[in-house]
C-alpha positions in Angstrom: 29.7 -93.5 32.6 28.7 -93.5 28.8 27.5 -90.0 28.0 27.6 -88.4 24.8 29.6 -85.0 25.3 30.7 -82.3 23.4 33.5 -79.6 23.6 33.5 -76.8 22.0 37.1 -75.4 21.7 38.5 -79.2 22.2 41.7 -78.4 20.7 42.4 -75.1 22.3 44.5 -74.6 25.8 42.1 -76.1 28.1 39.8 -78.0 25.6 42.7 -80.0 24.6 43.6 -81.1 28.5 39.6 -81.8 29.1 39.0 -83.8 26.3 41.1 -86.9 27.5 40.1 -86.7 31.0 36.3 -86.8 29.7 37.3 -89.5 27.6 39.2 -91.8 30.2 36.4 -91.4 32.3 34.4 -93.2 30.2 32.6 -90.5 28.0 32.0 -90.8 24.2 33.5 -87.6 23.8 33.1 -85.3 20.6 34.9 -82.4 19.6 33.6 -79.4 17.9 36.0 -77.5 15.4 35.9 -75.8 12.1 37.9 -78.7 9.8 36.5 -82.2 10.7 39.2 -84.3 11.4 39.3 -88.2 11.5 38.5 -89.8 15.0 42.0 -90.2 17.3 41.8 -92.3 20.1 38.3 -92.7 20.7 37.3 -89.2 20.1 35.4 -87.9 17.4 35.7 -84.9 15.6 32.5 -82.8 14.1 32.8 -79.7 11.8 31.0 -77.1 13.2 31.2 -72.8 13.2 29.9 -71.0 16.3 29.7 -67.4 14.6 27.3 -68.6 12.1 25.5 -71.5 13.1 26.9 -74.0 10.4 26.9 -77.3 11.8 26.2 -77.1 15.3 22.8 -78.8 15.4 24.1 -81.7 13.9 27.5 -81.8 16.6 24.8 -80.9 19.8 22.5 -83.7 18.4 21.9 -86.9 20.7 24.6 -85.8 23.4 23.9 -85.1 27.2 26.4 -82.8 28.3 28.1 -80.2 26.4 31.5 -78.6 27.7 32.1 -74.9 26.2 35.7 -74.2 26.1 35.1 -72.2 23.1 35.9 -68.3 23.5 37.4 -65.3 21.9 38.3 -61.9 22.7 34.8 -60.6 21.7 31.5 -62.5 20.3 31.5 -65.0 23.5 27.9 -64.0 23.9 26.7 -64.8 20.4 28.6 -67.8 20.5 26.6 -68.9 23.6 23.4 -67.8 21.6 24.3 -70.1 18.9 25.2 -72.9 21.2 22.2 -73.0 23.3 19.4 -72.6 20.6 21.1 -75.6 19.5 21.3 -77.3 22.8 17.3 -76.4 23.6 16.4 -78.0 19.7 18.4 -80.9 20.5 17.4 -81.8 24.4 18.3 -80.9 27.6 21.9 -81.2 27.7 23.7 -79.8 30.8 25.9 -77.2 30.0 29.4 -76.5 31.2 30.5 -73.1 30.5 34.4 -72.1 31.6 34.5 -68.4 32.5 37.0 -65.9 34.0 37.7 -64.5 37.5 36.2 -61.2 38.0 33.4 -61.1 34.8 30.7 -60.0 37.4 33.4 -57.0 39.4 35.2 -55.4 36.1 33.4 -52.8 33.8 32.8 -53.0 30.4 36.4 -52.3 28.5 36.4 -49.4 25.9 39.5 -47.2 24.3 42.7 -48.4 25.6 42.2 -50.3 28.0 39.9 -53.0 25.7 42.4 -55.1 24.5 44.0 -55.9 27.5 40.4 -56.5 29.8 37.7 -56.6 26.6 37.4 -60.6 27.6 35.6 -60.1 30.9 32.9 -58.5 29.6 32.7 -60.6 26.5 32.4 -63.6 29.2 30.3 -62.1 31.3 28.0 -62.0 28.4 28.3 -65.9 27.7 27.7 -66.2 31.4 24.4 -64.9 31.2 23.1 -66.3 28.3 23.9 -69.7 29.5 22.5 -68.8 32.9 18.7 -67.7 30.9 18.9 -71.0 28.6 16.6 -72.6 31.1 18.8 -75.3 30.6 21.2 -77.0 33.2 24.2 -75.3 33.8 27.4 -75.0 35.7 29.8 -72.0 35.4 33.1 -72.3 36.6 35.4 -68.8 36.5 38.9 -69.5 36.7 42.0 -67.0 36.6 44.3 -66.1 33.7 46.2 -69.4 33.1 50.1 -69.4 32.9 49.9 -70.6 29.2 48.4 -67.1 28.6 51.0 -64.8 30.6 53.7 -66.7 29.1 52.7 -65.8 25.8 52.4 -62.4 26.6 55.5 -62.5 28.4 57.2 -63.6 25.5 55.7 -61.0 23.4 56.5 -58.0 25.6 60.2 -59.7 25.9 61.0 -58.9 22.5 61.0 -55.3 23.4 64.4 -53.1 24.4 61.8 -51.6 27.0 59.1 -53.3 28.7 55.8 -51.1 29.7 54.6 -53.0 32.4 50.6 -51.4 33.6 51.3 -50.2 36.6 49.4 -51.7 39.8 48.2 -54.4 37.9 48.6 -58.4 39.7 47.1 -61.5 38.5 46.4 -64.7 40.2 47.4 -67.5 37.8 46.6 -71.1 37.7 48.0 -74.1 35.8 45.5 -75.0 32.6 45.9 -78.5 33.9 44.3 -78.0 37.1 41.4 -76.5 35.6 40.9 -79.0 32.9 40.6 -81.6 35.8 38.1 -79.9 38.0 36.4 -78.5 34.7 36.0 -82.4 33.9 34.7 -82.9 37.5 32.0 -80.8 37.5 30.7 -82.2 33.9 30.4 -85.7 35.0 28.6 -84.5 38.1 25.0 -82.8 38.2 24.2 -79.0 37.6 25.7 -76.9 40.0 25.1 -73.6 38.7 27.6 -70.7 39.9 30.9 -73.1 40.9 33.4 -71.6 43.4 35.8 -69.9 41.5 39.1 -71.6 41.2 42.1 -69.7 41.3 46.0 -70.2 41.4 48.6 -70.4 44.6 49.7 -66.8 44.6 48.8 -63.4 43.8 51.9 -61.9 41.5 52.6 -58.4 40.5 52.7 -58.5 36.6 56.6 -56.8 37.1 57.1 -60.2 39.0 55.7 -61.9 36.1 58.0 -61.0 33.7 60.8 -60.5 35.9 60.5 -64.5 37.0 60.2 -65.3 32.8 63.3 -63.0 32.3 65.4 -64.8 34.5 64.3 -68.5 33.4 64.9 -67.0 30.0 68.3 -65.5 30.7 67.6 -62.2 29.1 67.8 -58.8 30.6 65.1 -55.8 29.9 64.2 -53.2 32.3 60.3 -52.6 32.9 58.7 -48.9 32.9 55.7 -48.9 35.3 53.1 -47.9 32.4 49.3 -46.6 34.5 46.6 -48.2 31.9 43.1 -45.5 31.9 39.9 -46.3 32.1 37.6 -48.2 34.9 38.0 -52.3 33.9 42.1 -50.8 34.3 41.0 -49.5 37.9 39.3 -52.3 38.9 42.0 -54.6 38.2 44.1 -52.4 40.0 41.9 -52.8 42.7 42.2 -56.9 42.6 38.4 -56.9 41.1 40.4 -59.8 39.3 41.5 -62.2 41.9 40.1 -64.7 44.2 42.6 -64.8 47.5 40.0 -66.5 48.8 40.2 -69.2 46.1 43.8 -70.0 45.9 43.2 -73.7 45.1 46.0 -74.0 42.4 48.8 -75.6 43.4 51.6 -75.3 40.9 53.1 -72.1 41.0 54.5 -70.1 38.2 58.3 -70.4 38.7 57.4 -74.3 38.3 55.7 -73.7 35.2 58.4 -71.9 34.1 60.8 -74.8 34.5 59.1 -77.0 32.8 58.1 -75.1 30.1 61.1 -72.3 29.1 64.6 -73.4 28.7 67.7 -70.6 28.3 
């Protein structure tokens, strides 16, 4: 094929994996960031900011499928806002939006409990305002990926003690296997709400960290720590995994030895 695309977030975690497949597919891919940069192996690179508007018209202009990888802790719904009134001036461009597991089952995050869960709600909100563009759309929610529990992982390994929310699991999936089927569903038509896609196994976080200790070689013991607030609840309550969904194949103890070395 020979459509124009564009990614937002193209040099992020999964941007970054999409953008070649789109582009080996046969797509004249384009990549949304703040800094232009000069084109690098057949993809171009646009100057663009999704908080205020600067520059997307002209990166949305004349393409015919836009991939949003774009997203922060908070502001994914204004982001979306920004993205589709440029999207509707330019065309009808079908949009790919990448969400999370669980946006629709976890309440709104306030207090303490925010900065651990504030990103479902913020998704959520993109969700919908991609949803009402009454443009075509396809959603895909995936799980937490591994590149995100190993940072954290790393983070809370720097402490004597590690608090570890008590109750808490997570389903993670490889960033990879995402960007492929995130790629599949672009190339093909609309599909709205995709199945969610989730990894091989369901993992306490204590067996999280535990598993990065040891590939690590570093010893810390964990203090079960009980998070307040309903989105903490609900994720106690699995309102953030897809059993159901366990497509992933790569677990996280093979992550781990490819990616961490003692």
């Amino acid at each position: 094929m020979s459509a124009t695309i564009l990614v937002t977030g193209g040099t992020g975690t999964l941007g970054r994996l999409v953008v070649p497949r789109l582009r080996d597919d046969g797509g004249k891919v384009r990549v949304l960031s703040r800094r232009g940069r000069e084109a690098a192996e057949g993809i171009e690179f646009v100057a663009g900011d999704l908080d205020t508007g600067e520059g997307i018209d002209a990166a949305v202009a004349g393409t015919e499928i836009i991939v949003h990888c774009a997203g922060s802790q908070k502001g994914d719904g204004d982001k979306a806002r920004t993205l589709v009134r440029a999207a509707s001036r330019a065309g009808t461009p079908h949009l790919v939006n990448i969400s999370v597991v669980g946006a629709d089952r976890i309440p709104l995050a306030s207090g303490i409990d925010r900065a651990m869960f504030g990103y479902f709600g913020a998704k959520l909100d993109a969700e919908r305002v991609i949803a009402d563009s009454g443009l075509p759309w396809t959603t895909l929610r995936a799980s937490q990926f591994y590149d995100l529990i190993l940072t954290v992982a790393r983070q809370m390994a720097r402490l004597p003690v590690i608090p570890v929310p008590a109750g808490v699991k997570f389903q993670p999936v490889d960033a990879d296997e995402v960007a492929a089927r995130l790629a599949e569903l672009a190339l093909g038509p609309p599909a709205g709400l995709a199945p969610d896609m989730a990894g091989p196994r369901v993992y306490p976080m204590a067996e999280l960290l535990r598993g990065y200790l040891r590939a690590v070689g570093k010893r810390r013991p964990l203090v079960p720590v009980r998070l307040p607030g309903q989105a903490a609840r609900a994720v106690r309550a699995g309102a953030n995994l897809a059993p159901e969904r366990a497509v992933g194949r790569r677990t996280w103890e093979e992550f781990l030895a490819e990616r961490v070395s003692r």
